[in-house]
GUFI-110655 format. One record per residue (C-alpha): x, y, z. Coordinates in steps of 0.1 Angstrom, whole numbers, plus 5000, padded with zeros to 4 digits. Last residue first. Layout:
<nodes>
XYZ ...
</nodes>
This chain:
<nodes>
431921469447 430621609418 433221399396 431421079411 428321199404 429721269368 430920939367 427520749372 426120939350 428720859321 428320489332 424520499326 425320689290 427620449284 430020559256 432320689287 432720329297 434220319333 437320199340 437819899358 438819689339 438419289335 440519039325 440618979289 438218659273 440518379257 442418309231 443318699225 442318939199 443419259205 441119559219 438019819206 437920099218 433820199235 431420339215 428420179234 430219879253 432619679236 431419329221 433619119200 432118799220 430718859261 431118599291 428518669316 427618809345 430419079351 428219389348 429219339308 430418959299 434019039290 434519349313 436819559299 435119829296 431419739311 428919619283 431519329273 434819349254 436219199225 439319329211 440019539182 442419809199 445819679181 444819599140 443019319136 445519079118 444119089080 446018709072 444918699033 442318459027 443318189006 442017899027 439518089059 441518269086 440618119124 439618379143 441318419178 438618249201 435018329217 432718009224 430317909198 428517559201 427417429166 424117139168 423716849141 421016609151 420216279159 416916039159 417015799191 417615449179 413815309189 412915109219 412614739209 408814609214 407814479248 408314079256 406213799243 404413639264 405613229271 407413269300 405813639321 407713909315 409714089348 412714259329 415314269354 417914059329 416914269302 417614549312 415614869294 418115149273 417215489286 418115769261 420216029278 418316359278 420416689265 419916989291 423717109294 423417189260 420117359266 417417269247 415617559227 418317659202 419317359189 415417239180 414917589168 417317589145 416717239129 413217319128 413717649113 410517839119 411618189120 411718469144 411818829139 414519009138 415319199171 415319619171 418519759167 420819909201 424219939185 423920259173 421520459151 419120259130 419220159095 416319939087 417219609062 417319619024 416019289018 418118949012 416518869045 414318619027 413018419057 413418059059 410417869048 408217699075 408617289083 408817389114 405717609120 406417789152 404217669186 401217839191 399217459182 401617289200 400917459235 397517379232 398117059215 400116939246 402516589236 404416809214 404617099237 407116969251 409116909221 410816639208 414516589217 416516529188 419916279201 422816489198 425416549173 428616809173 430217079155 432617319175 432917649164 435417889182 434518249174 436518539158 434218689136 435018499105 434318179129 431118379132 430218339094 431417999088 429217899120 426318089105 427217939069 427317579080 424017649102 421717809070 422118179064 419318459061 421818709080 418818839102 416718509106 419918299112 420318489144 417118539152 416518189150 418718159179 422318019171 424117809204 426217949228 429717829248 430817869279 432818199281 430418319251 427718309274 425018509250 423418859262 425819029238 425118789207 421818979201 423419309198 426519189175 423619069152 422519409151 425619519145 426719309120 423419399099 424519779096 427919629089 426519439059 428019059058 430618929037 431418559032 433218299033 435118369066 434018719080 434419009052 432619329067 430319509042 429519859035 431319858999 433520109010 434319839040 434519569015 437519748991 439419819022 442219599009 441819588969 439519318959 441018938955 439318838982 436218908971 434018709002 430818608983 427518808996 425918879029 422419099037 421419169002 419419458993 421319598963 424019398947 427319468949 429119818943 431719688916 435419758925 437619968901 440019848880 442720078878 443320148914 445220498923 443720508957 441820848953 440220708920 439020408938 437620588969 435720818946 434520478921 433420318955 432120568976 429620658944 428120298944 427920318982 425520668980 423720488953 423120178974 422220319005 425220299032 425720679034 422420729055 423920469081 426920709087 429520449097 432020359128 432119969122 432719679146 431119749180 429320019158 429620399169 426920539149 427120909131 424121109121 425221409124 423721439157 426021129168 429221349163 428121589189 426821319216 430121129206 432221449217 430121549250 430521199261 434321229258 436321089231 439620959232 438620589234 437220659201 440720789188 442420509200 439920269180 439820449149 441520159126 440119859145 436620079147 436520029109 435320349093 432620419069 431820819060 433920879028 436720739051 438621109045 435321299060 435221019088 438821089097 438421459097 434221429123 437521259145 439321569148 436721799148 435521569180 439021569193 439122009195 436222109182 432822079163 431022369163 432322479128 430122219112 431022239077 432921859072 430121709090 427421889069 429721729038 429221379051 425521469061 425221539021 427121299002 424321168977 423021568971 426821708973 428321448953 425721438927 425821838925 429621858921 429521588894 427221688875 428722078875 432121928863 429921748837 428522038821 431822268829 433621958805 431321988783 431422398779 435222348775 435422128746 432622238729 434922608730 438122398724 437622298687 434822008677 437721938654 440121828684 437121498687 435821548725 435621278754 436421488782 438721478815 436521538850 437821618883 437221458921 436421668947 435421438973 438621248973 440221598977 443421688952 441021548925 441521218908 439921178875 436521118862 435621008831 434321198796 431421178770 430820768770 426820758748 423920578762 422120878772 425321078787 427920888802 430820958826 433220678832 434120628865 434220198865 431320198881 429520398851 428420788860 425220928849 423721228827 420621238812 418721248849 421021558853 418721738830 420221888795 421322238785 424722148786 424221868762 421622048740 424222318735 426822068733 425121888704 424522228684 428122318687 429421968676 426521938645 428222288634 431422118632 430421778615 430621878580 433821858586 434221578605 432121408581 434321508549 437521458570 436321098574 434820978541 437821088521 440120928546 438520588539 437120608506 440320448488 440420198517 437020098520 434120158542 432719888561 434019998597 431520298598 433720608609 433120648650 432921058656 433321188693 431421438712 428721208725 428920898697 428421048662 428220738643 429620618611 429320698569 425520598557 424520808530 422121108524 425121358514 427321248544 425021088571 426221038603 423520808629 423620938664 420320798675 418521138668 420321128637 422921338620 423221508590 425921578568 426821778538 429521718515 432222048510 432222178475 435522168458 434421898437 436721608422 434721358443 431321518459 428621308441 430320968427 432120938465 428720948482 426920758456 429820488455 429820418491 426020388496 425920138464 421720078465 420219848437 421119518457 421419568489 418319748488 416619518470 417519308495 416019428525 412619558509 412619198499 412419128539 410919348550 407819308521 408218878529 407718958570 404919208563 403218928543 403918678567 402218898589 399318968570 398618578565 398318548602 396318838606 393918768583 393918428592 393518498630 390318778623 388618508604 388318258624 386417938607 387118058573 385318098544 382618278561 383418618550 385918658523 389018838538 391318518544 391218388507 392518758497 395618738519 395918358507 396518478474 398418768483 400618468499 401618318468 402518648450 404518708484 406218378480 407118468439 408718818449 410918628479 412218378450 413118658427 414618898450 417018608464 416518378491 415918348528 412418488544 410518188551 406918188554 405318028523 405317688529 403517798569 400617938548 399717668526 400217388558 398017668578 395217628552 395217278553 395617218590 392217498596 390417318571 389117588551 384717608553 381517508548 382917138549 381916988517 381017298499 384217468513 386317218510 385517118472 385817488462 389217558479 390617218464 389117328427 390817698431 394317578435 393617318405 392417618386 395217868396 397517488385 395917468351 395917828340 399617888346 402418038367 400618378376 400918378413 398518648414 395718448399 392918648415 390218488435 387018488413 386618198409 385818088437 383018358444 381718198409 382017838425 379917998454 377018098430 376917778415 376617598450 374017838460 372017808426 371717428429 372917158413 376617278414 378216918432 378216698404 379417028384 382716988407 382816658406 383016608369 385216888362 384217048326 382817358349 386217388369 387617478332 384517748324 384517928357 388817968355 388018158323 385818348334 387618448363 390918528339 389018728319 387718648283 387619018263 385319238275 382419318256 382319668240 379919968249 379220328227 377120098207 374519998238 373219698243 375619478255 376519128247 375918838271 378918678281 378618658318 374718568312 375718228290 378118128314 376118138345 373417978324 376117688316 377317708354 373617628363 370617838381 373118098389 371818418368 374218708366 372519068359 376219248355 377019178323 380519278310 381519578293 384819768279 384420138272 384420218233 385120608218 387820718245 388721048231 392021098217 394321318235 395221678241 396721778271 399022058257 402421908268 401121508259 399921598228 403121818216 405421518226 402821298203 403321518175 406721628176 407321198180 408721088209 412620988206 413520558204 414620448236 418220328243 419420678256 416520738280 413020918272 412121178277 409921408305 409821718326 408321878354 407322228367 406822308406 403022408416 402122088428 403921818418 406221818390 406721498373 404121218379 402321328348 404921158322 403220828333 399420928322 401021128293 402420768284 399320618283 397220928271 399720928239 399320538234 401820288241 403120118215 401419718213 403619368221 401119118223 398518918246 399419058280 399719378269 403419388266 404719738263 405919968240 407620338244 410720208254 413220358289 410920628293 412320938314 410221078340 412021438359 411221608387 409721348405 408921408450 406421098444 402121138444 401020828437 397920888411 397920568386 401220648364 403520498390 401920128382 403820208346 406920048359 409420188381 413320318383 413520568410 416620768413 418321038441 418920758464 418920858502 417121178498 414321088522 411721068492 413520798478 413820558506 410120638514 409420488478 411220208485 409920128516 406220218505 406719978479 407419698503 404719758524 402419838498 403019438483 405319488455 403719318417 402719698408 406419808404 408620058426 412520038426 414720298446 417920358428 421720358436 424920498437 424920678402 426920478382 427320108393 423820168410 422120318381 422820008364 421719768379 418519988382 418620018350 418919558344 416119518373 413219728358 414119578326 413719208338 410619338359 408819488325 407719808315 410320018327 410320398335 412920588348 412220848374 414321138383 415121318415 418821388403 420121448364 420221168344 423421178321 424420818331 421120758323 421420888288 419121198274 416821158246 413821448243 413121738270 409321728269 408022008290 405421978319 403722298335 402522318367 398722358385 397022118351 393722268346 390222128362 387222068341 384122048360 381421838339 377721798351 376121448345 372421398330 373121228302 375120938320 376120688290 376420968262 377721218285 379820998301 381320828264 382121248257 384221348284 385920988288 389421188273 388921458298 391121208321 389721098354 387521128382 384021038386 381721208414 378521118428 376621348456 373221298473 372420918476 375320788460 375720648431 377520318417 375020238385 376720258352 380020418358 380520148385 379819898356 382220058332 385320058361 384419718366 384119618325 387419808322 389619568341 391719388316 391519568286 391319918301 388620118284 386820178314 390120288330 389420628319 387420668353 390820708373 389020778405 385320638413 383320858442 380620828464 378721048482 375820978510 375720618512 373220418502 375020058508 373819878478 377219798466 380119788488 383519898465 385919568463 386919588422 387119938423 389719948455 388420078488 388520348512 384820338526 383820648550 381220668579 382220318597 381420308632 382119908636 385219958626 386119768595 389919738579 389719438553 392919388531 393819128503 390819198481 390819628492 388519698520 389720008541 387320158567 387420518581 385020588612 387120468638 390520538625 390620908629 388821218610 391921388592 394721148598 392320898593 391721048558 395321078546 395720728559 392920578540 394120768508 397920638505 396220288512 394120308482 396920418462 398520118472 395319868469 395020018429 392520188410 390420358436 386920378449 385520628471 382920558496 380420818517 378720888553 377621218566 379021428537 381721708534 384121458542 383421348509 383821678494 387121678505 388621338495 387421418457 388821728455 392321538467 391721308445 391321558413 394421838427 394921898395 398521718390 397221468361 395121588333 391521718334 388221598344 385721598373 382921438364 379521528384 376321338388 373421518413 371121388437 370321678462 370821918432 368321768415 368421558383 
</nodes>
């Protein structure tokens, strides 16, 4: 043998570090495969080596798994699933002593035999298969590796005696079940592993144990096979098992094999056995401490050169003896066994005339029986999967889903969820044979899943039922001065001693409603207590954090992440509001005091960023005299003010005075005196919860939602409530004062003396149909009057060159639920037009315009006797048409009566002038900034004075004034 090609076994007890040599020197190579005892410790290895070199080189084939990249380098698999014939670079068989096993020694025997790889070969196990290597593979080198802790035998101890981090070992489900039963009346609760869980499952458990949140694992001997588990102590609960075939005492390698999980790496372990168990012999102890054990004399064989000419000669060849003394046949296996009933089926060797068909009955058979109910129903199962796939080449998609869907339900007991997932391990490994399936990528994942679902879900009860939380807290720390120890969670989670207890919510502690009375108090000061440091740590982070953590709710509460850490209070300023802190009294006044400086500091600066121009107005020492005065009452109105309640004060002003107040940013609306910046939705969702908590309301009003240009009349909402909100309540509805005055614009050039019809523009800009319009400006203090006309068509009906740059009619209504442009004053850029048929048919003909069908006399008709006379002129098609003429507003059902206030009358361009330059009627309109005056029935006579918020006027007057 050269050293390009060499054999090495690497032997010793458990804890040396073998796997993880093993992992290592295949990384060493180019390409390699290791083979492993069981799908869970293969599992454990795939990850540790993706972590090292990533996923898309490492592949994982166990029989109910298949993970292949297409860049393979390294194969992760179980014995029984290991490639052959690859040529790869290293490869490696852990657990080698396993050829002797009853059940599957013939595999690990055969990969003994002739698995190599192409430069480097390595078997792992116990320095018991020293001698049957050397005999079988002459030319293998030995490393002996020593045991990096020490393990003592500590005899018979009771469970209720057990000290913490220990393992009890059970070698049977029943007596898995009845200690951990037991553990859990009287220690709070175990973690249970055993070969029959899926990984998914057992790595739950086991996880569960490592964290510290049960301090006991009750297993079976599938712990003994290299899982590496946080043990300090193994205690045997019998030293016999069932084989299988009969009740047999474990030998001293067996139980050494098991004892071996305590102490990991360089910290020292123990071992026993429990109260019920009968002590270890000296002798056997002593074996098991120095490492001293029987060699294996006979390794357990089966023929590998299989001939498939018939299933007799298939027969005949699996149960050829060996040739070599040192090697044993295997007992009957459960493949074989299957091979031989399906082989007395008439149909079944009807249909294995050929050595294809004989070589797919043995692929059959050689699913596993992991539903273990009996011999007759696995070979039933495996007869119907035979039969389909020689008949059809493959499952029958209905079939196979029918077996999978049966088995997908999560309800039930630990028993019945452990028999489904026995049932779908079966259909696991049916979906990983190549070609068996018409898609195999969906089956694999479709019987994964239900897998994962089944693990979840027994991982679920198990817990409930092995795990007492409430007990294993109070068992620990009761009668002990020593305080409990808690931990808390990125998600808030409290944990007293590894156990559940409440949540730490901000600054406050929640106590988990499901504990008793008896543990109630117990539970609490323990937490709080333990809780002290967590308080100091917690408002470090807290006032260490972004203001993006932090936000205010509508209803002024003060939030931080998802968690309520204090609210807002009334200030002595409505823009200096003050904070008052959610804090437990044990967090003590320092956390008190630095969160309530963290949130004051929030506050101030979302205020001043969201309230700035309102502020700037407030600072700007050049404002004087009437303009100061006025820049006051738009400080206090948080930057919207109704003109009704300023409208003496605007008449006050001078040009000088608006042109001042205009630079911050301030428009003088025919309806509204606002501060467009202020009217975006976060600056209005702050107006609302200051303005609340300066009025004294207790339920606050709710900013509405962003972008829309009307919404539902509140009437039940505090008076003033809609201004805050930026919106102006007019009948049914409440429109945005930004998008009042530019309809206020368009309705200035209208008669409103003689009555005016909607414009699409109109409609366009408050996105309403005709009844809401005419609700809307009733609201506004218009007259409606409804009415029907004949429909006039068109001109450009009858002229398709007019018709074809004519509006769509039948065209959708525009969305103008839409955050629209905030412009200065009341001049605003026109909507665009829609095509509304019904709109632009009232709009376009004049009322005074309306055609009067022509109906034809008879009597003067001149048709000849005998012709028949001209066809019936058609009944004119009508249509609904609203005239608006200005009025006192008529107040909708239930509104209250919110009489405008003296100054809120309309007025035209020129003061007082009802049409402006005395041409036409005018609506609610003053000029640019000018007051506002009463309602009255009809239009006021008019003034005149001069507009000052005219800038034409203003010129005017100052010539005037120069003269």
């Amino acid at each position: 043998m050269t050293g390009d090609n060499r054999v090495v076994a690497v032997l010793g007890p458990t804890n040396t570090g073998k796997t993880t040599y093993a992992i290592e020197r295949m990384l060493g190579h180019r390409t390699g495969v290791i083979g492993l005892p069981l799908r869970l410790l293969a599992r454990e290895v795939y990850d540790r080596i993706v972590a090292a070199r990533g996923p898309s080189v490492v592949a994982l084939v166990t029989g109910e798994e298949r993970i292949v990249p297409p860049r393979t380098q390294y194969w992760v698999c179980t014995v029984e699933a290991m490639p052959e014939g690859m040529g790869c670079d290293f490869l490696a068989v852990d657990e080698i002593q396993l050829c002797a096993d009853p059940e599957r020694g013939h595999v690990f025997t055969d990969r003994l035999l002739r698995a190599r790889g192409l430069h480097e070969t390595l078997f792992l196990g116990a320095d018991t298969m020293r001698g049957a290597i050397r005999e079988l593979v002459p030319h293998a080198q030995f490393v002996q590796r020593e045991r990096m802790s020490t393990l003592t035998y500590v005899g018979a101890k009771k469970i209720s005696r057990m000290r913490p981090r220990s393992a009890i070992v059970g070698f049977s489900v029943e007596n898995v079940y009845a200690i951990a039963e037991l553990i859990r009346r009287q220690k709070g609760g175990a973690a249970v592993v055993m070969g029959a869980l899926s990984p998914r499952t057992r790595n739950a458990q086991v996880e569960m144990y490592q964290n510290g949140e049960v301090d006991f694992l009750v297993a079976t001997d599938a712990i003994g096979m290299g899982l590496n588990l946080d043990v300090d102590h193994v205690a045997f609960s019998s030293v016999t098992k069932f084989d299988g075939r009969r009740m047999r005492p474990l030998a001293p390698n067996e139980l050494a094999q098991i004892a071996g999980r305590a102490g990991r790496g360089m910290k020292n372990g123990t071992f026993g056995v429990t109260g019920e168990a009968s002590p270890l012999e000296d002798g056997v102890a002593q074996a098991i401490m120095d490492h001293r054990f029987t060699p294996q004399r006979k390794l357990k064989w089966r023929n590998h050169a299989l001939q498939f000419g018939s299933i007799d000669r298939l027969i005949q060849t699996l149960e050829a003896p060996p040739d070599h003394e040192i090697l044993v046949k295997a007992r009957e296996s459960d493949d074989l066994g299957a091979l031989k009933a399906l082989g007395q089926v008439a149909e079944i060797a009807a249909r294995c005339t050929d050595g294809q068909s004989v070589k797919l009955l043995w692929d059959v058979c050689r699913i596993p029986d992991f539903r273990g109910i009996s011999h007759g129903e696995h070979a039933g199962l495996l007869e119907n999967i035979f039969n389909y796939l020689h008949q059809l080449g493959q499952l029958p998609n209905d079939w196979l889903a029918r077996q999978i869907k049966r088995i997908d339900r999560t309800d039930g007991d630990i028993d019945a969820l452990s028999k489904r997932l026995a049932f779908i391990r079966t259909w696991t490994y049916v979906a990983q044979r190549k070609g068996w399936t018409d898609d195999e990528s969906h089956w694999r994942g479709a019987a994964r899943s239900v897998e994962d679902r089944l693990s979840d879900a027994l991982h679920e009860r198990l817990t409930q039922r092995f795990v007492d939380r409430r007990t294993s807290v109070l068992l620990r720390r009761l009668g002990q001065k020593e305080a409990m120890v808690a931990e808390v969670s990125n998600t808030g989670e409290v944990t007293v001693e590894g156990e559940f207890v409440g949540k730490l919510e901000g600054f406050r502690f929640s106590q988990d409603k499901g504990a008793g009375v008896a543990e109630t108090k117990t539970i609490k000061t323990a937490a709080l207590q333990a809780l002290a440091p967590q308080f100091h740590l917690r408002a470090d982070r807290f006032y260490n954090a972004p203001d993006t953590e932090i936000d205010f709710t509508e209803q002024g509460g003060l939030i931080w992440g998802k968690d309520a850490v204090g609210k807002l209070v009334a200030g002595a300023d409505a823009l200096k509001p003050q904070v008052e802190v959610f804090v437990d009294d044990v967090a003590g006044p320092e956390v008190a005091q630095k969160v309530q400086r963290r949130l004051q500091h929030f506050v101030d600066r979302k205020i001043a960023a969201l309230f700035e121009p309102l502020l700037n107005l407030s600072r700007d020492e050049t404002l004087t005299g009437l303009a100061r005065g006025f820049a006051f009452r738009m400080v206090e109105g948080l930057g919207v003010l109704t003109r009704a309640s300023v409208a003496e004060d605007v008449k006050a002003l001078d040009q000088d005075a608006r042109g001042a107040l205009r630079k911050h940013g301030i428009r003088f609306g025919q309806f509204t005196i606002f501060m467009p910046l202020l009217l975006k939705p976060a600056p209005t969702r702050l107006r609302l919860v200051l303005w609340s908590l300066s009025q004294g309301i207790q339920d606050f009003p709710e900013a509405p939602p962003p972008g829309l240009v009307t919404i539902p009349a509140d009437l039940a909402a505090p008076a003033g409530a809609d201004t805050m909100a930026g919106y102006r309540i007019a009948g049914e509805r409440a429109i945005r004062i930004d998008m009042l005055e530019r309809l206020a614009d368009m309705l200035r050039s209208e008669n409103s003396r003689s009555g005016f019809e909607a414009k699409p523009d109109m409609l366009s800009i408050t996105g309403m149909s005709f009844e809401q319009f005419a609700d809307l400006m009733q609201g506004l203090g218009y007259k409606v009057e409804k009415g029907e006309r004949a429909k006039v068509k068109p001109v450009d009906a009858v002229m398709p060159e007019a018709n074809a740059a004519a509006p769509d009619a039948d065209a959708p209504v525009m969305d103008v639920a839409t955050e629209a442009p905030e412009g200065g004053d009341t001049e605003q850029p026109a909507a665009p037009e829609m095509g509304v048929s019904q709109v632009v048919t009232a709009a376009e003909v004049p009322v005074d315009a309306t055609p009067t069908p022509t109906i034809p006399d008879v009597s003067d008709a001149e048709t000849p006797i005998g012709e028949a006379p001209d066809a019936e002129v058609a009944a004119p098609e009508m249509e609904t048409f609203y005239t608006f003429t200005w009025g006192r507003p008529a107040r909708p059902a239930g509104q209250p009566n919110r009489r405008a206030p003296s100054g809120e009358r309309p007025q035209g361009k020129g003061k007082g002038k009802p049409g402006g330059k005395g041409k036409r009627g005018g609506g609610p309109q003053g000029g640019k900034g000018a007051g506002a005056q009463k309602f009255s029935a009809r239009p006021p006579k008019p003034e005149k004075k001069i507009d000052p918020d005219n800038p034409f006027a203003a010129a005017l007057m100052g010539l005037k004034d120069n003269k």
